[in-house]
C-alpha positions as CSV (number, residue, x, y, z in Angstrom):
1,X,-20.7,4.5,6.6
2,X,-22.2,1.3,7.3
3,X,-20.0,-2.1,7.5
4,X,-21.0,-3.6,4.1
5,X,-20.0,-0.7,2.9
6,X,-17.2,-0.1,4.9
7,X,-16.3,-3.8,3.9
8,X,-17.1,-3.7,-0.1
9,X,-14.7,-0.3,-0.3
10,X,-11.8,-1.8,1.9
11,X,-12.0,-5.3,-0.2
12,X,-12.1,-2.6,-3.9
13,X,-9.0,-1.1,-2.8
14,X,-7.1,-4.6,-1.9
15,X,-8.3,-5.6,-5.5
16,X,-6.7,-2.1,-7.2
17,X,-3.8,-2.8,-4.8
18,X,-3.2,-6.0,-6.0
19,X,-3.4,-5.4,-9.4
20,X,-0.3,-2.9,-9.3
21,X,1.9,-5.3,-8.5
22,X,1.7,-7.3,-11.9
23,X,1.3,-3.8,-14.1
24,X,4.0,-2.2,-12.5
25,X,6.3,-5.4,-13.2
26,X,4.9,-4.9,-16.6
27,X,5.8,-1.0,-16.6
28,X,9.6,-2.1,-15.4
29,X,9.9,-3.9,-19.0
30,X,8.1,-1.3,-21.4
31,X,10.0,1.3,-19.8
32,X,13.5,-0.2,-18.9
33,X,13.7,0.4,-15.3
34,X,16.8,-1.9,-14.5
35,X,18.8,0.2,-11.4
36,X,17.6,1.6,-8.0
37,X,17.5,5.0,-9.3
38,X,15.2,3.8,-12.5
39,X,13.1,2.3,-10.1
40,X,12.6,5.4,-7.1
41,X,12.7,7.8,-10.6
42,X,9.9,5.6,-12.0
43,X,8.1,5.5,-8.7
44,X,8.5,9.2,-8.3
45,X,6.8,10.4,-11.5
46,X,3.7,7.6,-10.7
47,X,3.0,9.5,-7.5
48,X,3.6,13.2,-8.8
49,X,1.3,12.5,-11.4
50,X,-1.2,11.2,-8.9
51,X,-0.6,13.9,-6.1
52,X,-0.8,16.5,-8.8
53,X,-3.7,15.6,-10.3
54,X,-5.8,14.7,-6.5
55,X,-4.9,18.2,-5.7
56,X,-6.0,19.6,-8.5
57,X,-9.8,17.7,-8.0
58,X,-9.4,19.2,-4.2
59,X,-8.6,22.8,-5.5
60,X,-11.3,22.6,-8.2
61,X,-13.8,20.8,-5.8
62,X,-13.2,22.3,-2.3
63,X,-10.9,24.9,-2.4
64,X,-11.8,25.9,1.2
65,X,-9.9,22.6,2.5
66,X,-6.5,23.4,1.8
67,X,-7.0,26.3,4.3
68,X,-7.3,23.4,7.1
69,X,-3.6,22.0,5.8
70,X,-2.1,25.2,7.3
71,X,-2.0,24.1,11.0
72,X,-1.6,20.5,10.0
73,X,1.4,20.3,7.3
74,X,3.9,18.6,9.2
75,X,1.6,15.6,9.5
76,X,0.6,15.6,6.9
77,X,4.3,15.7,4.9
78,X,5.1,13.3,7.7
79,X,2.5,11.3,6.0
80,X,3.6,11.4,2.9
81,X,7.5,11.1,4.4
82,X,6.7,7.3,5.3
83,X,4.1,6.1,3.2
84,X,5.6,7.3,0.1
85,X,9.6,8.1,0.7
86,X,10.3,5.3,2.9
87,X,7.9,2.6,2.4
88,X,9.3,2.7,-1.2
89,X,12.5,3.4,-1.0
90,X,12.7,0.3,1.5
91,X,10.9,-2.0,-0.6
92,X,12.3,-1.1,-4.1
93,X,15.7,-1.1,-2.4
94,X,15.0,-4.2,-0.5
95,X,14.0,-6.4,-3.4
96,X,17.7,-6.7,-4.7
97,X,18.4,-8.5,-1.4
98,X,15.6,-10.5,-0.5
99,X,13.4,-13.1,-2.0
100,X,9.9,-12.0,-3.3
101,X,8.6,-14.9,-1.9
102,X,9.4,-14.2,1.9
103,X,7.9,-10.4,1.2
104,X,4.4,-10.5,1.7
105,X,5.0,-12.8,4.9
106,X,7.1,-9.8,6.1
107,X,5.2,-7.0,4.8
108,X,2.4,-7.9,7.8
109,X,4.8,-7.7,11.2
110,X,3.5,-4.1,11.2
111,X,0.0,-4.9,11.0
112,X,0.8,-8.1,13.5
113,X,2.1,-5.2,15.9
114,X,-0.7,-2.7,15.3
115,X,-3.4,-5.4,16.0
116,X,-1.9,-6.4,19.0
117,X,-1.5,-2.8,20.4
118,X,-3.8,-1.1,18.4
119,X,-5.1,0.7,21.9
120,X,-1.8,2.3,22.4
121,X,-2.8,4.5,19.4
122,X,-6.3,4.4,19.4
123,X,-8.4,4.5,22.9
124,X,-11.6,3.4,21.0
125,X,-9.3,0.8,18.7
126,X,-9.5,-2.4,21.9
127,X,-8.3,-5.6,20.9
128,X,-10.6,-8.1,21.2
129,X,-10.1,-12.1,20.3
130,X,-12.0,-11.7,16.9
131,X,-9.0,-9.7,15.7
132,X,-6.6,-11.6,17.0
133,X,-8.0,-14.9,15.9
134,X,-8.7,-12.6,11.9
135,X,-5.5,-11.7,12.3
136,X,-3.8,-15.3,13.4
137,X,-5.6,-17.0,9.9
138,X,-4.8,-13.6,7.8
139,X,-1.2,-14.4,8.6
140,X,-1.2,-18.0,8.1
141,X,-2.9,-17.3,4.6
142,X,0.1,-15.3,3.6
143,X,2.2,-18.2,4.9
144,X,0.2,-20.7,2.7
145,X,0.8,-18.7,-0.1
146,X,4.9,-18.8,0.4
147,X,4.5,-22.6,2.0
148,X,7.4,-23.1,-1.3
149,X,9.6,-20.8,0.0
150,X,12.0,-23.1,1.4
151,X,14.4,-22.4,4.5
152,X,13.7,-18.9,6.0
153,X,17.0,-16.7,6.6
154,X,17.4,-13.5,7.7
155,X,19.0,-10.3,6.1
156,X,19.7,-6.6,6.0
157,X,16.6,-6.6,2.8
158,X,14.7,-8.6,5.7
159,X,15.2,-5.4,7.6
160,X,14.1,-3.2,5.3
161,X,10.9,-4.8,4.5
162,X,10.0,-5.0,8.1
163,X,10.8,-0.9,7.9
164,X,8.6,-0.2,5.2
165,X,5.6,-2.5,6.9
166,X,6.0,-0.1,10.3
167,X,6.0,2.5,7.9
168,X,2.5,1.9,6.4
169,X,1.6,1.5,9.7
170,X,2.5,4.6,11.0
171,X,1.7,6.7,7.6
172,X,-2.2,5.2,8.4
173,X,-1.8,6.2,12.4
174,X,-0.9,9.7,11.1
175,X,-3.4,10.3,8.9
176,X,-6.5,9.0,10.8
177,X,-5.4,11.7,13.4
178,X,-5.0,14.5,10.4
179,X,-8.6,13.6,8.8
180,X,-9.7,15.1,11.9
181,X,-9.3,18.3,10.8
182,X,-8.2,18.4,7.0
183,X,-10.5,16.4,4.3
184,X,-8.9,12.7,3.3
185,X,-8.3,13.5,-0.6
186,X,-7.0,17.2,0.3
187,X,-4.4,15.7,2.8
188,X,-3.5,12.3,0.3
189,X,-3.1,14.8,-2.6
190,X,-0.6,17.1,-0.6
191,X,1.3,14.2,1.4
192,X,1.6,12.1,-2.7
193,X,2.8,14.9,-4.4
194,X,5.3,15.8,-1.9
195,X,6.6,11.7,-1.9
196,X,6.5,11.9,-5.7
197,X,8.9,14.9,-5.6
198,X,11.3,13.8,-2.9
199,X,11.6,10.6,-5.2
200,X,11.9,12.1,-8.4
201,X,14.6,13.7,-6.9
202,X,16.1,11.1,-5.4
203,X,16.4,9.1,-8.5
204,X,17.8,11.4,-10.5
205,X,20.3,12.1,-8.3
206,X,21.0,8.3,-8.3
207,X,21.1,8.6,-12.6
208,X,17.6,7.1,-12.1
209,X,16.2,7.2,-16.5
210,X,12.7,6.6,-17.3
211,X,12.2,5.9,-20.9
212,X,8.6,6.7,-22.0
213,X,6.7,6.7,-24.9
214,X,3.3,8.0,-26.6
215,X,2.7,4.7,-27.6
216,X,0.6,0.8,-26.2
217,X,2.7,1.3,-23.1
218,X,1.0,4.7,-22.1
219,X,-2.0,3.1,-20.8
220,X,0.3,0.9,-18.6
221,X,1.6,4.7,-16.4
222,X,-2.2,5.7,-17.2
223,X,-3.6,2.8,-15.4
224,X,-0.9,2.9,-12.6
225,X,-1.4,6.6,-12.3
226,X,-5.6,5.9,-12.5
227,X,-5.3,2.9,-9.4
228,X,-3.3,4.4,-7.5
229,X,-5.3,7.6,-7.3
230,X,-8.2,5.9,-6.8
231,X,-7.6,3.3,-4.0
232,X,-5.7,5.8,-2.2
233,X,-8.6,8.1,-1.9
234,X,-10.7,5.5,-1.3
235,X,-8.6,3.9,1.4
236,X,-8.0,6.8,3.1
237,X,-11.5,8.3,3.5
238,X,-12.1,4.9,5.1
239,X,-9.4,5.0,7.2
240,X,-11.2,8.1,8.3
241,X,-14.4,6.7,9.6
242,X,-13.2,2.9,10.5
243,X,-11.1,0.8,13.3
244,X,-7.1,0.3,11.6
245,X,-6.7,-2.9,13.1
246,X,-9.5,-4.0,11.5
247,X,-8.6,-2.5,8.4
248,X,-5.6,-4.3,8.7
249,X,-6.8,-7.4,8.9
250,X,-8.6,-7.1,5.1
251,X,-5.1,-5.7,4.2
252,X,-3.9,-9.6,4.0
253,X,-6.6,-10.0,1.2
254,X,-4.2,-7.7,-0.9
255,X,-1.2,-10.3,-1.9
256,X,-4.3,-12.9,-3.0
257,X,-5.4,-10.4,-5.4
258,X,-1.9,-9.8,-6.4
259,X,-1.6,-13.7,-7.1
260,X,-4.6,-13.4,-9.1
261,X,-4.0,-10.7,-11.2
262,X,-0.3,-12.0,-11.5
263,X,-1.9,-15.4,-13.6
264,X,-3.9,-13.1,-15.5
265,X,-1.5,-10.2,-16.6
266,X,2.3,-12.2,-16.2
267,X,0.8,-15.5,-16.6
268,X,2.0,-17.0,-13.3
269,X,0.7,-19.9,-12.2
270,X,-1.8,-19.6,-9.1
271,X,-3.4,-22.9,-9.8
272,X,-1.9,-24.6,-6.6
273,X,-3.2,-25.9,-3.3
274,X,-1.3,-23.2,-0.5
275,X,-3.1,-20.1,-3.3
276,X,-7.0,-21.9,-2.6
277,X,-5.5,-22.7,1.3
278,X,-4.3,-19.1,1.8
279,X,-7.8,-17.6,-0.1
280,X,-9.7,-19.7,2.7
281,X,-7.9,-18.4,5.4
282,X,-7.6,-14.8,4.4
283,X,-11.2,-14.8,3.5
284,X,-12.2,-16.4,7.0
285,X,-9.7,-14.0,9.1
286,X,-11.8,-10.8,7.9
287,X,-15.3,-12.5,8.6
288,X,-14.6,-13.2,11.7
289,X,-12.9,-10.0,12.8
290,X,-15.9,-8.0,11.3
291,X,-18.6,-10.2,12.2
């Protein structure tokens, strides 16, 4: 894959990425998720859906890959254990506790860490001052975007938020060591379904209630269901062939596009100095670690 490439698909998938934020907000109201358990039911049927169906294109495509899963299922659930079950479950849970504002600042201490020892995981992965120095603005970009926030305190939904950052980072660690052997979209389809379900169950055990209907707000789950399947493919079979930390680094570019999306769909106001200050920064941060 070569790095415009490599650079268009990663930047794609930070641009479906951020626009989930403002439909799923929008899917909350059309189908009344109010409680934890709405919110890990309604999270659980989005990723069932999308598991279900990216297994079903892997069957129908290359049925000869699920044979590879065999000897690689426990990283593969793993996979799906903290990118789906945890990351989620800490952030949905998380969001009762903590201010939205200070989330996207703490959402990157995992990819602060992974940069920094990126080699630890990684022999060919070196850290090098161009990612520290993409990394350094990337992070001051998210702070410009929160530079309203006010004080800064620290709580147990901090905690969690931190959690679910290490756990993208280590869902991404596992699966670049499972694509050696079993096909991105095979191993995405197996690890979402099996999140989906855990959540689905979770949620209903917590009286979690989804209330759907074949109506406008169908193509709200239908778009959710569409992105989600998409980027994650996508993501992943980057993740495959690229450097994490570097992938990391475009990762800040993901709460810009959720700023920007979140004017257009909730009509939030992104018209202010720290949004064009943060843009700047972010956009410099991934230049320079991929120039």
């Amino acid at each position: 894959m070569s790095k415009n490439k490599y650079m268009i698909y990663s930047l794609l998938v930070m641009l479906l990425w951020g626009t989930l934020f403002p439909m799923v907000k929008l899917g909350y109201g059309a189908y009344n998720i109010v409680t934890t358990g709405d919110i890990l039911f309604f999270t659980g049927v989005r990723f069932t859906i999308c598991g279900a169906l990216i297994c079903l294109y892997a069957f129908i495509t290359d049925k000869a890959s699920f044979k590879d899963v065999k000897n690689a299922l426990v990283p593969v659930l793993l996979s799906g254990l903290f990118a789906i079950i945890l990351h989620y479950s800490f952030t949905y849970s998380a969001l009762k506790l903590t201010d939205s504002s200070k989330t996207a600042i703490l959402k990157q201490i995992g990819v602060l860490f992974y940069v920094c020892f990126s080699s630890m995981f990684f022999k060919e992965d070196k850290l090098t001052a161009k990612k520290l120095t993409g990394v350094f603005l990337g992070f001051v970009g998210i702070i410009a975007i929160n530079a309203n926030a006010g004080v800064i305190s620290f709580n147990i939904g901090d905690a969690l938020i931190i959690a679910a950052s290490f756990c993208t980072v280590f869902s991404n660690v596992i699966s670049k060591k499972v694509f050696r052997t079993v096909k991105p979209i095979t191993s995405t389809g197996i690890s979402q379904l099996f999140g989906g379900v855990v959540l689905l169950i979770i949620g209903n055990l917590l009286d979690g209630r989804m209330h759907f209907a074949f109506n406008d707000s169908a193509f709200i789950m239908i778009y959710i269901c569409f992105a989600s399947i998409f980027s994650y493919c996508i993501w992943f079979s980057v993740v495959k062939n690229g450097e994490l930390s570097k992938l990391f680094i475009v990762k800040f570019a993901e709460p810009v596009f959720a700023c920007i999306f979140g004017a257009i769909l909730l009509g939030e106001n992104i018209f202010k100095v720290q949004y064009i200050l943060a843009f700047l920064l972010i956009a410099t941060g991934i230049y320079v670690s991929n120039k």
